[in-house]
N, C-alpha and C positions, 0 to 999 in steps of 0.2 A: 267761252263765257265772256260776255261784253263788260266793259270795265264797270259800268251804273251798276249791273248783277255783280262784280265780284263785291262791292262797295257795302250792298247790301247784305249781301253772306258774311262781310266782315263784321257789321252793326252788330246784326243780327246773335250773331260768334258772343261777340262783346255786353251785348245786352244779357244771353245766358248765364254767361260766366257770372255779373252783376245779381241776377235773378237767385244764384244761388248761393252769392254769401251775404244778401242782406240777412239782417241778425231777426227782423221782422219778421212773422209767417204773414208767406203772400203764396197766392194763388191766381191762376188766370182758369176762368169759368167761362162754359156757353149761355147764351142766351136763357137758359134754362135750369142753371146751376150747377151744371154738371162739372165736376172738375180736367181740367186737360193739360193743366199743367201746375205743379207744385214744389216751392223752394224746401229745403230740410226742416226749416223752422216752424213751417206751417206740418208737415209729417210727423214733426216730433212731438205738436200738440196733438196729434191723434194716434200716437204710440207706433209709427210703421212708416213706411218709408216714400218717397215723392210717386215712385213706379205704382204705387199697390191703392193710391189715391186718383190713379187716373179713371174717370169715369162715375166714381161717388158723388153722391148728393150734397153739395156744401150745407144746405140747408140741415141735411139729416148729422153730418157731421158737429155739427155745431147750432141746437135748438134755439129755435128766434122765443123771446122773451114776449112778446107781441103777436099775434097772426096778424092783425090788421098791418104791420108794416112793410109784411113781404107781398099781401095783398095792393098795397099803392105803391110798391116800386116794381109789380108786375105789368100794373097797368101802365102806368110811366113808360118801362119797355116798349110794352104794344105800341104805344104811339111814338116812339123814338127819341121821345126826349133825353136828351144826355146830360142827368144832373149827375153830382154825387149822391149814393144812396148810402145810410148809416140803417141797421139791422143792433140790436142788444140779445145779445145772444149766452147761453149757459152750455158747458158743456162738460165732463167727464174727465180730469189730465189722468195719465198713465199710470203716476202713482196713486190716483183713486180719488184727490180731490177735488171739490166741485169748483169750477172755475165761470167768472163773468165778465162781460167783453163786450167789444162792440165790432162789427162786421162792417168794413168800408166799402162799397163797388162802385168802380167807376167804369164807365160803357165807354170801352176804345176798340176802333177801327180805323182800316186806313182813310177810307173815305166817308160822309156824310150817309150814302144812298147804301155803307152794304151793312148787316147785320152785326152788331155789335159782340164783341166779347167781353167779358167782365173779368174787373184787374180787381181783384179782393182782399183786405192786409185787414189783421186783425190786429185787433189792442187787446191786450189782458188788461181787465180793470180791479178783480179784486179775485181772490182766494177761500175756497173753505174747504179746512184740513175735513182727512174722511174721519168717520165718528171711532172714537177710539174702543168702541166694543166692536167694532168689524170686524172681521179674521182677517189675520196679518200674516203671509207666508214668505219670508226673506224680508231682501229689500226691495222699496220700491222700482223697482227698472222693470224697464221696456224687454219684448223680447229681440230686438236690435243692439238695445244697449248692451243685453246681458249674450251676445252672438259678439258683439266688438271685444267687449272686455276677454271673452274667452281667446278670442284672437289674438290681443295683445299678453296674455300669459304662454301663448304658445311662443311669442317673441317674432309678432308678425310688425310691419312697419306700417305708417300710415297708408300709404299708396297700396300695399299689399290687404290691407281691412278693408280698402275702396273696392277693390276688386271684388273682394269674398262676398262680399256685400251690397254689389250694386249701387255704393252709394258714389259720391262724388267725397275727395279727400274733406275738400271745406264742409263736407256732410259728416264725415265720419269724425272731424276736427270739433264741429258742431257738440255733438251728442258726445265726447270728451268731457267739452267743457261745462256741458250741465250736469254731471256726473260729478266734475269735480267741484263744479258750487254746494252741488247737494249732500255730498259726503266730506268738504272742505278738504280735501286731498290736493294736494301743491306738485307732485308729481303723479307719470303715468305706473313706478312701480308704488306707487301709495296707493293708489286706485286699485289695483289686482290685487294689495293684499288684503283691502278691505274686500273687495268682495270676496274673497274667498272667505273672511271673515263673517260676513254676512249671510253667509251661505248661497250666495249670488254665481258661485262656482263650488264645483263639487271636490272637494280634498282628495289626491291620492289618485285623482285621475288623469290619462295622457294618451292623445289632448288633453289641455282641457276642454271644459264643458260645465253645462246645468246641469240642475238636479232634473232629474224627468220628469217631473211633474213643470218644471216649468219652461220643458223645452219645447 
C-alpha cells in the first residue's frame, strides 16, 4: 500500500471514529435517500441501532412537513446543483412523542463530475409529550436500551455491551446517558434499579431480561 493510500485509510479511520461520537443525529444518504451510513444519535431517534438503518428511507423515517420541498431539492439534484437543502420534518421518538425538526443535506463527493452523496444532520426543534390517555406499558425505552440495561445488571462492562450489541462503545455510552437525563439517575447502579423499578426489567430473573411482551 503506497503511502497517499495508507494517508487516506488513516482520514478515513479518523473521520469514522468522529462520525460516531458527534452528539448530533447524522447520517450520510444516496442520491436518493436511501440511508448508508448512520452515527448512534441519528439511531436513537428512530429507536434501533446505526446497522439496522442501513438502506431505509430517510424521507420515510422522518415525515417532510412539506411535499413541495423534497420535490425542489430533487430537482436541484437532477441538475447537480450543490446547495444546502433544509427539509421540516415530524417524526415519532421512541418514547412515543411527536417530535419537529428540520433535515439539513448537503451534496458531498470527491469530485464535481461524480454523483453526489448526501451528509444529513437533523435539529430537534420542538416536542409533543404522547396524549396521556394512550396505553402506557413500563417505561419509556427503546428495545436497545432496555437489551443494554439488562446487560449491565448482569454486570457486563461497557466494551462487553458493545459487543452484545453491535454497537460501538461511544454508541452504547450514548444511549446510557439519555437514559440517565430521562430517569435523572447520576449512576449506572441507579439506572438498573430504576429499571427494574419500572418494570423495565423483570424481578427474580437470571439473566436478566424483559418482560416478554416487551422483548
Amino acid at each position: 500500500m503506497d503511502l497517499a493510500r495508507q494517508e487516506a485509510v488513516t482520514w478515513r479511520n479518523r473521520a469514522l471514529l468522529l462520525f460516531d461520537r458527534v452528539a448530533m443525529p447524522v447520517a450520510v444518504c444516496d442520491v436518493y435517500g436511501a440511508v448508508l451510513l448512520a452515527n448512534p444519535a441519528m439511531a436513537a431517534e428512530c429507536g434501533t441501532t446505526p446497522g439496522r438503518l442501513r438502506g431505509r428511507d430517510v424521507l420515510e423515517l422522518f415525515s417532510p412537513r412539506e411535499a413541495t420541498q423534497v420535490e425542489r431539492i430533487a430537482q436541484a439534484l437532477r441538475l447537480r446543483h450543490r446547495s444546502r437543502y433544509q427539509v421540516s420534518v415530524r417524526w415519532r421518538a421512541p418514547g412515543g412523542a411527536e417530535r419537529y425538526g428540520e433535515l439539513t443535506a448537503d451534496p458531498v463527493s470527491d469530485t464535481v463530475e461524480d454523483t453526489p452523496a448526501l451528509l444529513v444532520m437533523l435539529r430537534v426543534v420542538a416536542e409533543r409529550a404522547p396524549s396521556p390517555a394512550a396505553p402506557v406499558s413500563g417505561a419509556p425505552v427503546t428495545p436497545m436500551e432496555a437489551r443494554i440495561l439488562a446487560l449491565l445488571a448482569a454486570g457486563a462492562t461497557t466494551a462487553r455491551a458493545a459487543r452484545e450489541t453491535a454497537l460501538t462503545t461511544d454508541g452504547v455510552t450514548y444511549h446510557l446517558r439519555r437514559l440517565s437525563s430521562r430517569w435523572g439517575a447520576s449512576n449506572r447502579t441507579e439506572l438498573v434499579a430504576r429499571a427494574y423499578a419500572l418494570g423495565v426489567l423483570t424481578p427474580g430473573v437470571w439473566p436478566p431480561g424483559v418482560p416478554d411482551d416487551e422483548a
